[in-house]
N, C-alpha and C positions, 0 to 999 in steps of 0.2 A: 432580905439581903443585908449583911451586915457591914461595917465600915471597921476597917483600917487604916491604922498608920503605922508609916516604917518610916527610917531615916538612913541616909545614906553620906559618904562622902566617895567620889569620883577624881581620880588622879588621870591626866592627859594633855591633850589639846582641847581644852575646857574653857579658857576665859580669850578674851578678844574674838570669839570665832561666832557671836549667837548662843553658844550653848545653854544659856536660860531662856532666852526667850524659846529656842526648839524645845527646850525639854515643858517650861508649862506649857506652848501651843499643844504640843503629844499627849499631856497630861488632858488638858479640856476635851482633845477633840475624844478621851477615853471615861467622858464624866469625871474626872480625879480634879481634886484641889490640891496643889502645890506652891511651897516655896521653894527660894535655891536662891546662895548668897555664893559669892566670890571669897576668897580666900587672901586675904591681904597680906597673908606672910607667904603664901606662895602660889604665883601666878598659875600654877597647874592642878590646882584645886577648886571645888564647887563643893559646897554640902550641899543637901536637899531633902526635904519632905516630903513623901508623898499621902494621901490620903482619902481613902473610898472603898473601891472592891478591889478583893485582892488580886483577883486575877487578873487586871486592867493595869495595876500596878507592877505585878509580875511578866507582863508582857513589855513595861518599859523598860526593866530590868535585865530583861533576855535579851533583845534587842540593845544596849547598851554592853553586855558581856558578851555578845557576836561580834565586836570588833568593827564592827562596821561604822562609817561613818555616817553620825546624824543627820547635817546639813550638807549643802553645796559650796561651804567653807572651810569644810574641814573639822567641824568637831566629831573628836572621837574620845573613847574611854578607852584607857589604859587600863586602869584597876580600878573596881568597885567593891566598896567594902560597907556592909548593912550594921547598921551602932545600935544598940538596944532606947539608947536616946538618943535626942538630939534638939534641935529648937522647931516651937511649933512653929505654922507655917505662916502666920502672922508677923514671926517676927525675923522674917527671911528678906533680903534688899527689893529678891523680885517676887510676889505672888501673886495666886489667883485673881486676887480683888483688884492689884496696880498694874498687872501687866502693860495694860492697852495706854496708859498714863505714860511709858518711856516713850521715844524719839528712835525705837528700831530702826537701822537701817531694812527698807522693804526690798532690798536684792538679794533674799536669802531664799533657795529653795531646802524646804526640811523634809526629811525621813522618816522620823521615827513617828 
């Protein structure tokens, strides 16, 4: 089984709502390691990493361009656009390895 990585940025209702923590808990619970950083020039943006099998990855993707919403706060994707680069996943604000080290609010039901 081979590994991939692709990189993304996501425009919407993407930051205050969970949507990193939803998108790496989605990512683990599909074996994938992820980062995803916030966008500090503009509160409706996320980049993000994903990295593993591609169909695991392809399936957050889908799920993400269904329009639907991720969590029980409302995060949803507006537009998704895949970058041929982008930053590995080490050097994203939240990943794999840091997750569980933030201070999540625990009243989130997620989705994806």
């Amino acid at each position: 089984m081979s590994t991939t990585t692709r990189y993304f940025t996501v425009c919407g209702k993407v930051q205050a709502v969970m949507f990193r923590q939803t998108l790496l808990r989605g990512a683990g619970k599909r074996g994938l390691k992820a980062g995803a950083s916030n966008s500090a020039q503009n509160k409706n943006e996320v980049t993000f990493t994903l990295s593993g099998q591609n169909s695991a990855i392809q399936e957050i993707v889908d799920f993400m361009k269904s329009g639907k919403a991720l969590n029980d706060w409302g995060a949803q994707v507006a537009e998704l656009v895949e970058t041929s680069t982008g930053k590995p996943i080490e050097s994203h604000q939240v990943t794999s390895s840091n997750v569980d080290q933030f201070h999540w609010n625990p009243d989130v039901t997620m989705y994806l």
